[in-house]
DOPA-957692 format. One record per residue (C-alpha): residue number from 1; x, y, z. Coordinates in steps of 0.25 Angstrom, whole numbers, plus 2048, in hexadecimal, padded with zeros to 3 digits. Layout:
% residues N
- NUM:X:Y:Z
...
//
This chain:
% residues 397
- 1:790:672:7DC
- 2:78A:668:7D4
- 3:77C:663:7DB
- 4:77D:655:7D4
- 5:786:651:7DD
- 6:77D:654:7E9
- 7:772:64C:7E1
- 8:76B:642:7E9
- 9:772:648:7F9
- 10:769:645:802
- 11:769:650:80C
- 12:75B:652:811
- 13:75D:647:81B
- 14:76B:64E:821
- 15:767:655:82F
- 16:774:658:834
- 17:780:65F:834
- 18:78D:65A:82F
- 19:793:65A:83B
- 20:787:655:843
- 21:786:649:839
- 22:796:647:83D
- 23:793:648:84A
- 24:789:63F:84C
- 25:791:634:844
- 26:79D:636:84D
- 27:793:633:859
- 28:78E:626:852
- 29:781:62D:850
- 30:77A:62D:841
- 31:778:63B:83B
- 32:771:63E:831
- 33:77B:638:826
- 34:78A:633:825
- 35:792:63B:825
- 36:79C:63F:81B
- 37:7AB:643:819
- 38:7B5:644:80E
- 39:7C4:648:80D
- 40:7CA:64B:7FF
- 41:7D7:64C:7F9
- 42:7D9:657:7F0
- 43:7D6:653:7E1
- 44:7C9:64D:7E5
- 45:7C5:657:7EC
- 46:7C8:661:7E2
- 47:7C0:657:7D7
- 48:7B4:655:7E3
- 49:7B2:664:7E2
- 50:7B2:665:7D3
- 51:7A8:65B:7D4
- 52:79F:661:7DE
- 53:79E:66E:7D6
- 54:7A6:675:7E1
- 55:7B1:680:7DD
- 56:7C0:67C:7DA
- 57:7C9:680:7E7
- 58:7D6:685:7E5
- 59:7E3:680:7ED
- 60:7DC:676:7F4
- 61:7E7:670:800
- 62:7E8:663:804
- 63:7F0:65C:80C
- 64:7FC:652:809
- 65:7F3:646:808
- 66:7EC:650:7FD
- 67:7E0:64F:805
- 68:7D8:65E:805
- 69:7CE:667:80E
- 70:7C0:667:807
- 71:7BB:672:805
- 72:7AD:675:80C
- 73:7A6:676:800
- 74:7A9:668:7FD
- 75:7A6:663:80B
- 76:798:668:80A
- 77:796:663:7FB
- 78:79B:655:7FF
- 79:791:656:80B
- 80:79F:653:812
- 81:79D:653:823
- 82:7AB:656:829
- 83:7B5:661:827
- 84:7C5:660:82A
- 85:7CE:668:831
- 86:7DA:666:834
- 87:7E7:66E:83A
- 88:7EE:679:830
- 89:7FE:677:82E
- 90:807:67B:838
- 91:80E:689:837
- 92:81C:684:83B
- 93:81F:677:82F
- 94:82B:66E:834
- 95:82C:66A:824
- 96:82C:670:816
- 97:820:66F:810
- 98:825:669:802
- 99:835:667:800
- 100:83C:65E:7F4
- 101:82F:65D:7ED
- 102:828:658:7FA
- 103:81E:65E:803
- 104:820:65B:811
- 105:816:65C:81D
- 106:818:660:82A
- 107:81E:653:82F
- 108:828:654:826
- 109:822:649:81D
- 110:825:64B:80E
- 111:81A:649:804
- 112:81C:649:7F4
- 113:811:64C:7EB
- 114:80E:640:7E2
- 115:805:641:7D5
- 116:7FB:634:7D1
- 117:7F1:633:7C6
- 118:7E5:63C:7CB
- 119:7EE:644:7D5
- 120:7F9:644:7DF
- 121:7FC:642:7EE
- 122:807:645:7F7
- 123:810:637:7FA
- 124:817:639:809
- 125:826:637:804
- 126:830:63C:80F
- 127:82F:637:81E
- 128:836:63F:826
- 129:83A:637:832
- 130:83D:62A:829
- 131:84A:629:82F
- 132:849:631:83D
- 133:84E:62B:849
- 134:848:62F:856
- 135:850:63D:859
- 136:84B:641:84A
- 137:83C:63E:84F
- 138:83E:646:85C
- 139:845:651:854
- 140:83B:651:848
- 141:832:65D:846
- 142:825:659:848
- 143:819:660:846
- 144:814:66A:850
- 145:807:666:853
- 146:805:676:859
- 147:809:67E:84E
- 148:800:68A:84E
- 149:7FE:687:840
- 150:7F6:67C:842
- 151:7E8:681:846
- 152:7E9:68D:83D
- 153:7DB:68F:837
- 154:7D5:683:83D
- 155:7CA:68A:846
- 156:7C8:692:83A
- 157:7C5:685:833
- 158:7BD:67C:83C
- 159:7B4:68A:83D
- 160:7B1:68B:830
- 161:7AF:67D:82E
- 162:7A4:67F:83A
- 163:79E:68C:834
- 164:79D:688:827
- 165:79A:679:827
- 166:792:670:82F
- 167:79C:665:82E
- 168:7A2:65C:839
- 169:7B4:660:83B
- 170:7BD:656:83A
- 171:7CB:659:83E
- 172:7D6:655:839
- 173:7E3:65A:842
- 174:7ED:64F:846
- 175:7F9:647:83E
- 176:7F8:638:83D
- 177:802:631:848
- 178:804:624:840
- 179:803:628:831
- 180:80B:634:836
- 181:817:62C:83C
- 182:819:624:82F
- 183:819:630:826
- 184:825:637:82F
- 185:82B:629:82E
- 186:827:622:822
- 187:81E:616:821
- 188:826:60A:81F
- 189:831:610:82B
- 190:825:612:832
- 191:821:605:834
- 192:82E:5FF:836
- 193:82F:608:842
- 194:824:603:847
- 195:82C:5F6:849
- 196:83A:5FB:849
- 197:83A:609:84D
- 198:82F:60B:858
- 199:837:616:85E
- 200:836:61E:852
- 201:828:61B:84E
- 202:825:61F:85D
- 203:82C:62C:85D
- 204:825:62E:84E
- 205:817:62C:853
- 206:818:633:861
- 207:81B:640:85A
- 208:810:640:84E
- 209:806:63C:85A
- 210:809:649:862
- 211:809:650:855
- 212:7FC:64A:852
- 213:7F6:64D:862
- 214:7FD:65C:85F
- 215:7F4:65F:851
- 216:7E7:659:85A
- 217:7E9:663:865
- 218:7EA:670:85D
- 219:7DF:66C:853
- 220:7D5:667:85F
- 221:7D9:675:869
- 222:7D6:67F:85B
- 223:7C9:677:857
- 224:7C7:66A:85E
- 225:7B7:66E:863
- 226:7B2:66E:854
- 227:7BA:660:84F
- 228:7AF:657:84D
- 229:7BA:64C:849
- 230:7CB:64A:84C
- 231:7CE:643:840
- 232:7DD:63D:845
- 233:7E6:63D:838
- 234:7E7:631:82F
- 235:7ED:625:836
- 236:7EC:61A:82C
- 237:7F1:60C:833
- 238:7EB:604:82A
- 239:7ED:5FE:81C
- 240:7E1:5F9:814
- 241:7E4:5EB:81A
- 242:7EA:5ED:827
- 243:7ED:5F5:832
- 244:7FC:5FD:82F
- 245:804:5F7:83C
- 246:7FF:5EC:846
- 247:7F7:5EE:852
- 248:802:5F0:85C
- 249:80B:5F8:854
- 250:7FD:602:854
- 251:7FB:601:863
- 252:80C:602:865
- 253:80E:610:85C
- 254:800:615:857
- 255:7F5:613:861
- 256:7FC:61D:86B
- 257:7FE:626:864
- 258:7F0:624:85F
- 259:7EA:626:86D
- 260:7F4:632:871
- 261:7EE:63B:864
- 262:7E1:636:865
- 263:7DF:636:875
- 264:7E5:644:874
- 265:7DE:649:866
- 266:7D0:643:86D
- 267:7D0:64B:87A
- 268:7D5:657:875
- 269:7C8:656:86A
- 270:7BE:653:874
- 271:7C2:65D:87D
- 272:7BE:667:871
- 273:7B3:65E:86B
- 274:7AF:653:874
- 275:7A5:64F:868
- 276:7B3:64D:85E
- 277:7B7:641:858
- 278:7C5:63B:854
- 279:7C7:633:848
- 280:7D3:62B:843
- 281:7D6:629:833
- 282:7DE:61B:830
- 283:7DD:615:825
- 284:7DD:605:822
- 285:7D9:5FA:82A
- 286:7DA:600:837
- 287:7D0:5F6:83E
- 288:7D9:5F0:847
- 289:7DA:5FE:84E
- 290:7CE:604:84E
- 291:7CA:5FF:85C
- 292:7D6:607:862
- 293:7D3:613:85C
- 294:7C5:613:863
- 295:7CA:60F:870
- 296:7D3:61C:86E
- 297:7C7:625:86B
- 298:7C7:625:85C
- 299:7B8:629:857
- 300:7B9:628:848
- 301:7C0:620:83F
- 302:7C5:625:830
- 303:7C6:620:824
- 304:7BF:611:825
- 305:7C9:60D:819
- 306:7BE:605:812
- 307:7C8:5FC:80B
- 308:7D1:5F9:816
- 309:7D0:5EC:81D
- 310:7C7:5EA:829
- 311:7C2:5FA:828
- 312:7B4:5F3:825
- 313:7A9:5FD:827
- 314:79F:5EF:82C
- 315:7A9:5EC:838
- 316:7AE:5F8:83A
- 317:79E:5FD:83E
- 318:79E:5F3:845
- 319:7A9:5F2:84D
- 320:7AD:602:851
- 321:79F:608:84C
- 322:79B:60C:85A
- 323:7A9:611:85D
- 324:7AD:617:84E
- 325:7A8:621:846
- 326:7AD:61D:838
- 327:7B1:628:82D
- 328:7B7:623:81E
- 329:7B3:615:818
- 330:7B0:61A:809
- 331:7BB:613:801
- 332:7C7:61B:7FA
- 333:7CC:610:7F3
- 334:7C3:60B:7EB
- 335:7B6:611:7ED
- 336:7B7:621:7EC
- 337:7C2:61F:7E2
- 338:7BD:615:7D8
- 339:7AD:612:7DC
- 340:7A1:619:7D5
- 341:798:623:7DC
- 342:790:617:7E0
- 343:79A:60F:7E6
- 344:79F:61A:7EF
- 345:78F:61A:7F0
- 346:78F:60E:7F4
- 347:79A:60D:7FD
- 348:796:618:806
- 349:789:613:808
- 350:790:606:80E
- 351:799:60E:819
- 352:78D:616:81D
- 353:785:609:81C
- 354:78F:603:826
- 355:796:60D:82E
- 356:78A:618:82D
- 357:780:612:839
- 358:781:618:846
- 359:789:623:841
- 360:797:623:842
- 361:79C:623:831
- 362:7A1:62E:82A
- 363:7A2:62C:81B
- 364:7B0:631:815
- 365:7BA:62B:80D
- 366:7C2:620:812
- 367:7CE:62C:810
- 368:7CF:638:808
- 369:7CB:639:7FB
- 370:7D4:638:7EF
- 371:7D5:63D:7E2
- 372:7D0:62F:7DC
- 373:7C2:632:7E0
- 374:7B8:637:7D7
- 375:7B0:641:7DD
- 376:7A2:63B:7D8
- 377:7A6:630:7E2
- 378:7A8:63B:7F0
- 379:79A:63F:7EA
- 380:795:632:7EB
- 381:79A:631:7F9
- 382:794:63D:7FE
- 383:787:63A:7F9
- 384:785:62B:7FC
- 385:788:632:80B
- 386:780:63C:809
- 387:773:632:804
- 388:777:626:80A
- 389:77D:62A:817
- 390:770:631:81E
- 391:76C:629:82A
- 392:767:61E:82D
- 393:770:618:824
- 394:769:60E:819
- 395:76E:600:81B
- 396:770:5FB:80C
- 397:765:5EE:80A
//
């Protein structure tokens, strides 16, 4: 490993443990510094660890969204402070895994591989209830939330992640309800049956929301005592302007099913961990929902989309501080892409700035990191956390 990219990491003040210093900022308490937290796709990752002086790996998976597990070598050479699990693949698939040049995931949703200057990503292609009435719904095969496949190694994981780390554990176990639905349905039927269909959508959503409950419950029973977070699958109901659908198509169709999975999700947890937390990821300007989702318990909110409107970290603080702990903010767009090391510098310094006092911000990308990145800029990150994040925070003159 190469030791200039560890020049200038300020350590000497750090006193605690990853997960302590995660801990703590979940409570709203200040640790010793921010904490940090990073999710990569694979090309990046691959060209992060090249340029961290670490070994190539071999056959790296990743998932359909070409997002990849990093490797504990990276995690501790990026001064990272969170480590994922998540469920393993069912033994008993409903759907070919790849057929006609797509690959299919258990939902039966069809993915095709397409390339782009720099690398390649899978585009979802094949909808499988685009045309169902409501006996096809009843009648689909959904995934079985109880396979015995799914918790295969997990205790395993969360043990070695205890024995050999220090780091808080973030789970990542449930489907998404909304994004979900629109994916068996497609996006632009989905949002006509909102308005035209409501007995379709409702069929749709009651069934991916059970799934969801069922992946909850078998995670939580096999490991639920050492998650530290339930990070909720990605749910992105807003666009970089605006919120997806209208207030009361959200408290008609999603807030629910919201509360069923999380009402369900959060007790199972805190009979296993009374000290876990429950996050949400949604994307966009969610503003106008955010007070809903604390009065159904949620603790932490992801990614703080930087560029979305109304998703300003200023009135944000100010409004759900006490009640939020915030995680993301550093722009994906613009900034980690396109800036120079002292840009990212720079911004990092802000959100820590703004949403760092009291506690209650974890630095992380605003959503995983793409191939477009350069990894001098992920080293910036880490080390503008690193020397700029230790407690009390420096107000900038």
């Amino acid at each position: 490993m190469e030791d200039s990219w560890f020049d200038g990491v300020r350590r000497n003040r750090l006193t605690l443990t990853s997960r302590e210093r995660v801990l703590r900022t979940l409570n709203h308490q200040e640790p010793d510094r921010v904490p940090f937290n990073l999710n990569l796709t694979a090309d990046i990752y691959h060209r992060l660890r090249k340029t961290l002086g670490l070994h190539a790996e071999q056959d790296k998976g990743m998932d359909l969204g070409t997002a990849v597990s990093s490797s504990l070598d990276l995690v501790e050479a990026m001064q990272v402070d969170i480590c994922y699990i998540k469920l393993s693949a069912p033994t008993n698939r409903n759907t070919p895994q790849s057929e006609n040049g797509l690959i299919f995931d258990e939902w039966g949703v069809g993915y095709q591989k397409v390339m782009r200057p720099g690398g390649f990503y899978f585009e979802m292609v094949s909808h499988p209830l685009a045309d169902a009435t409501l006996k096809d719904i009843q009648d689909y095969p959904w995934p079985d939330p109880y396979d015995p496949g799914r918790t295969d190694g997990l205790r395993e994981q969360v043990e070695f992640i205890r024995r050999e780390t220090d780091k808080a554990i973030m789970a990542k176990f449930t489907n998404p309800i909304w994004e979900q639905a629109w994916y068996l349905r497609g996006l632009e039927q989905w949002m006509i049956d909102l308005v035209v269909n409501p007995e379709i959508a409702n069929a749709i959503l009651d069934k991916v929301c059970q799934v969801a409950i069922g992946l909850a419950e078998v995670g939580l029973d096999t490991v639920g005592e050492q998650v530290d977070i339930l990070r909720l699958s990605g749910d992105d109901l807003g666009t970089q302007t605006r919120p997806m659908i209208s207030p009361q198509m959200y408290a008609k169709f999603i807030k629910p099913r919201f509360e069923q999975l999380w009402s369900n999700a959060k007790r199972k947890l805190h009979r296993k961990n009374p000290a876990g937390k429950l996050m949400l990821h949604s994307c966009g300007n969610v503003r106008q929902f955010i007070p809903s989702w604390i009065e159904m318990g949620l603790d932490v909110l992801d990614p703080i989309q930087p560029r979305a409107v109304g998703m300003e970290p200023e009135s944000l603080k100010r409004d759900f501080g006490k009640q939020l702990v915030f995680h993301g903010g550093i722009d994906i767009q613009h900034t980690l892409p396109f800036g120079t090391p002292e840009e990212v510098r720079a911004e990092v310094l802000r959100y820590i700035q703004i949403l760092g006092p009291g506690g209650g911000y974890i630095v992380a990308p605003a959503h995983n990191v793409q191939n477009d990145v350069p990894p001098a800029n992920l080293v910036a990150m880490r080390d503008a956390v690193i020397n700029e994040g230790v407690y009390p925070i420096k107000q900038s003159d």
